[in-house]
C-alpha positions in Angstrom: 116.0 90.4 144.8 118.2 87.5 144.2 120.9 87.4 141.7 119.6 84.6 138.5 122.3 81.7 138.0 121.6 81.2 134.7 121.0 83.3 132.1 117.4 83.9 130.4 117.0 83.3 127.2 114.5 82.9 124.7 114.2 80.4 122.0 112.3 80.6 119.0 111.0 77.5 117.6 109.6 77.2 113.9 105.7 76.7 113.3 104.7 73.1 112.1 102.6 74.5 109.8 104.1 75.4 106.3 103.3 79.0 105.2 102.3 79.4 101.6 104.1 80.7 99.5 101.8 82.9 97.8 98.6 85.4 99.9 95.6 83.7 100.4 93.3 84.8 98.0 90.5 87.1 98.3 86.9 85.6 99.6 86.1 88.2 97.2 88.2 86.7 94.3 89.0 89.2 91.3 85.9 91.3 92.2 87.4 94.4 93.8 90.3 95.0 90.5 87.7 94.5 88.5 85.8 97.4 90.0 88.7 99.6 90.2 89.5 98.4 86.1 85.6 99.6 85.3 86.0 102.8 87.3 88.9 104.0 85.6 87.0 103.0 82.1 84.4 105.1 82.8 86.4 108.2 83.9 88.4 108.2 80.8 84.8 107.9 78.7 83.5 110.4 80.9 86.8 112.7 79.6 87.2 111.6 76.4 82.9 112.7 76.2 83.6 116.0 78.1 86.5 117.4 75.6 84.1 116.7 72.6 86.7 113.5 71.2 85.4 110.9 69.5 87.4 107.8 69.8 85.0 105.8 67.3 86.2 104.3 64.1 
């Protein structure tokens, strides 16, 4: 194999597209942390029910 000349390199050249600054959002918007907020509701009422509190004024 013959010896290269030149060296090889690489160049990286910046996309022409601007990345956003902030994520794309969710197709599913807010949807899923409001799941996860109504889940975590629920297991502290189920708690709060199971140790006999009662949290009502």
């Amino acid at each position: 194999m013959r010896q290269q000349n030149k060296p090889f390199i690489i160049e990286r050249k910046p996309s022409r597209k601007t990345k956003p600054d902030a994520e794309k959002p969710s197709i599913w918007g807010r949807l899923d942390a409001d799941i996860a907020q109504g889940l975590k509701d629920q297991k502290d009422a189920d708690r709060s029910a199971a140790t006999g509190s009662d949290d009502r004024a």
